[in-house]
VOROTI-291222 format. One record per residue (C-alpha): residue in one letter; x negated, y, z. Coordinates in steps of 0.5 Angstrom, whole numbers, plus 2048, in hexadecimal, padded with zeros to 3 digits. Example, Ala and Ser with C-alpha at 12.3 -4.5 7.8 and 13.67 -1.06 7.14 Angstrom:
<recs>
A7E77F7810S7E57FE80E
</recs>
This chain:
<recs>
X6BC942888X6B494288AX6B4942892X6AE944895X6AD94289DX6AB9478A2X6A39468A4X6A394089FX69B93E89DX69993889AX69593489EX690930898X68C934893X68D93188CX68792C88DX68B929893X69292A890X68F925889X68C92088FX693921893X69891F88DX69491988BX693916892X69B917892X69C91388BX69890E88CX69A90D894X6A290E893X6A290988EX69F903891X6A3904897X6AA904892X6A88FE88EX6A78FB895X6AD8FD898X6B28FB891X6AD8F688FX6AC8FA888X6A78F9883X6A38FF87FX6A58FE878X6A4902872X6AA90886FX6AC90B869X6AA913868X6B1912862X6B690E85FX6BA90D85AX6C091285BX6C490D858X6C390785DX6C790B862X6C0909868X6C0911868X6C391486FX6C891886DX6C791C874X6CE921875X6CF92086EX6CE92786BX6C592786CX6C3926865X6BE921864X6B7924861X6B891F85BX6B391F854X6B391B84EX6AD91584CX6AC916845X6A890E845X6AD90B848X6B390B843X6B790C849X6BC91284CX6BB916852X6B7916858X6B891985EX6B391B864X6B691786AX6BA91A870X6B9914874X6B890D874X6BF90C877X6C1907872X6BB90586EX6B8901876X6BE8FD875X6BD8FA86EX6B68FA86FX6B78F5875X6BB8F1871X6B58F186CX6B08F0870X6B38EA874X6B38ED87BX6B78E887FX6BD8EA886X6B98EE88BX6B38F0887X6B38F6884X6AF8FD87FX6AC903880X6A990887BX6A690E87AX6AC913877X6AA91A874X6AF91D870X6B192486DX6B892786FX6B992D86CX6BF92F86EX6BE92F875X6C2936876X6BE93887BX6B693987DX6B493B885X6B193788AX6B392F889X6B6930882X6B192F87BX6B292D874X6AC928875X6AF92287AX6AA91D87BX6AE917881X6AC90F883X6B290C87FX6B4905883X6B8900881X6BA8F9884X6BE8F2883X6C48F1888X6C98EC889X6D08EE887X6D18EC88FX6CC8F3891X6D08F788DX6D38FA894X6D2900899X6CE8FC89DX6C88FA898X6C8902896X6C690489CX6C28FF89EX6BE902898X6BE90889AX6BB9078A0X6B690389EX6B4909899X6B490E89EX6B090A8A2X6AB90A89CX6AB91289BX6AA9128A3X6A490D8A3X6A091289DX6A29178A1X69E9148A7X6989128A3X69891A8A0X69891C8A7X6929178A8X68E91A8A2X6909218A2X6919238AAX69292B8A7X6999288A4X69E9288AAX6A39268A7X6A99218ABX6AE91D8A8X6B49198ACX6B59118A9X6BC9128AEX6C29138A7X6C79158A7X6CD9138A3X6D29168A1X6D791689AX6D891C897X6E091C898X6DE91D89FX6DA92289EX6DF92689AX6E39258A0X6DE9278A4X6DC92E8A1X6E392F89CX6E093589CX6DA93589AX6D7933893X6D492C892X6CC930893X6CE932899X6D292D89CX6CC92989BX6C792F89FX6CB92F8A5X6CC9288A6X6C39278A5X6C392C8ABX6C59278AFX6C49208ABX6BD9228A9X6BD91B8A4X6C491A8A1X6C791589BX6CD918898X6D1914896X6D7912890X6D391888BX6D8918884X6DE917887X6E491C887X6E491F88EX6EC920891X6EB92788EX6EA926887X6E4927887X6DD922887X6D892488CX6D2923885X6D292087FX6D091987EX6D0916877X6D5911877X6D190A874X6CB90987AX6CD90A880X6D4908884X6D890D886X6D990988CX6D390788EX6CE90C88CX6CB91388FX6C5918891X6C0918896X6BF91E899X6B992189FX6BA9278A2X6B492D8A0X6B19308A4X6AD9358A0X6B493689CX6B89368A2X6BD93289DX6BF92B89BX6BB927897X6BC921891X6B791C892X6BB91788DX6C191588AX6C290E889X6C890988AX6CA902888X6CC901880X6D290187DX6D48FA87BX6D98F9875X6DF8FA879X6DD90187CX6D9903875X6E0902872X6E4906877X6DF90B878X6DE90D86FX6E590E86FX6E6912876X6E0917872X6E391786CX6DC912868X6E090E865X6DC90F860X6D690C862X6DA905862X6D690485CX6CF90685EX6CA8FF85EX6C98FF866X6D0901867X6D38FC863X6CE8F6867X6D08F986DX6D78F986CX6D58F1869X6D38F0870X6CC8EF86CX6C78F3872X6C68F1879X6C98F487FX6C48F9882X6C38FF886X6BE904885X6BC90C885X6B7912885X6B3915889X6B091B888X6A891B887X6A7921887X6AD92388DX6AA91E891X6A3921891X6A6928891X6AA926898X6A492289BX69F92789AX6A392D89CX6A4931896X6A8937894X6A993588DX6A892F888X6A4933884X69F932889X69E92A888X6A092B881X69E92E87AX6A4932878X6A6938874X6AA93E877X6AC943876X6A894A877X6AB94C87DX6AB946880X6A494587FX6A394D882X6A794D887X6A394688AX69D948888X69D94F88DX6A194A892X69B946892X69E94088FX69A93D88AX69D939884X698934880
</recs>
């Protein structure tokens, strides 16, 4: 649903919203290779659907898929994320333990139920992947890369400051972390959105921990594809935001499955079927290196940092009419 906060104007005009994005892009991603030790690499806008490298997200988004006359070969498939192909390319391209990738990730999720303020059928994201050790594959090495992201996010956020002193934006690089079981426990009340609202009001930067697992309810507090991250060792980072006076996901991001956990994981999700598929079967082999990885969103960083209603702001996008509409009499303008 659209929220239109109270009073709310922007505060660049378009030329200086341009200017503003790409200082932004070009400034976050130099803080995040610095603080994971990441090199830029070059990503695919599709694969093969028969490689299995495609996301498959909560396991019922349909992918936008096409066939190539000239290659002899079956469907294609618009990716959804890089989630699984960063991992083979790391192998591929000879990245060694404690280095790592990120790209450039545009994807079309058609599916997206919902259009409003965060959520557009064009997600463009910095995928990052990095080589661990079997021995990092534990709590501490996960927030200790959360940390180091945050304080990536809080140092673009500095500089934007420093560059446009109109943009009053202010983040806190103190997380919070918390598992969504005790979460749940919390706010057993509540729907696992709100829970995530009323503990940013007073916990403004948050990483929400243990995202896929059944909770003592019976539910999961959201879906997680069960062939990338560790139930047990993945998550969410969350800021508060001011202009929306709600929670914020920033990231999902997580250590990776290793064979173990991909086997129990497939059967715990009912994918047993995907067992078969190359990039399962040279994981289950124990063929691919250990890493953690994620997203984080382009355009939701710059939404955030700049101080925007609506994503539609820092990104070209389709809406519906009375979205388009009901921003434009608000004074909301959508690129």
């Amino acid at each position: 649903m659209l929220t239109i906060p109270e009073g709310y104007k922007t505060v660049l005009d378009v030329y200086d919203t341009q200017r503003c994005i790409e200082f932004i892009k070009s400034r976050f991603q130099k803080n995040l290779g610095a603080a994971l030790n990441l090199k830029r690499v070059s990503a695919p806008l599709f694969v093969r659907a028969d490689t299995g490298l495609n996301d498959n997200l909560n396991g019922v988004e349909r992918p936008v898929s096409f066939e190539v006359p000239a290659t002899g070969t079956g469907e294609y498939q618009i990716v959804q994320s890089l989630a699984k192909w960063k991992r083979w390319a790391l192998r591929e391209y000879d990245f060694r333990e404690g280095n790592g990738l990120y790209t450039d990730m545009n994807a079309i999720r058609r599916d997206e139920p919902v259009l409003d303020n965060l959520h557009s059928v064009y997600v463009d994201q910095w995928d990052w992947e990095k080589v661990i050790s079997p021995a990092d594959r534990n709590m501490d090495y996960l927030q200790d890369t959360v940390e180091r992201i945050v304080s990536a996010i809080v140092m673009t956020s500095e500089e934007v400051h420093w560059e446009f002193p109109q943009i009053k934006t202010v983040l806190t690089k103190k997380v919070a972390f918390i598992t969504t079981q005790a979460l749940e426990d919390m706010y057993p009340d509540l729907t696992p959105a709100e829970r995530e609202n009323e503990y940013t009001r007073n916990h403004e930067t948050v990483f929400l921990m243990k995202i896929g697992k059944k909770l003592h309810s019976g539910t999961v507090h959201d879906g997680r594809a069960p062939d990338y991250d560790d139930w047990e060792l993945n998550g969410d980072i969350l800021m508060r935001n001011h202009v929306l006076d709600r929670a914020f996901e920033v990231s999902s991001m997580g250590i990776r499955v290793d064979p173990e956990t991909l086997d129990r994981q497939l059967t715990i999700a009912g994918c047993d079927d995907r067992r078969e598929l190359p990039f399962h079967k040279a994981l289950l082999a124990g063929e691919l290196p250990q890493t953690i990885g994620g997203g984080i969103g382009q355009s939701r960083l710059c939404m955030l940092l700049m101080g925007c209603a609506h994503i539609g702001e820092v990104q070209s996008g389709v809406w519906d009419d009375v979205t388009r509409a009901a921003c434009r009499a608000a004074g909301i303008r959508l690129l």
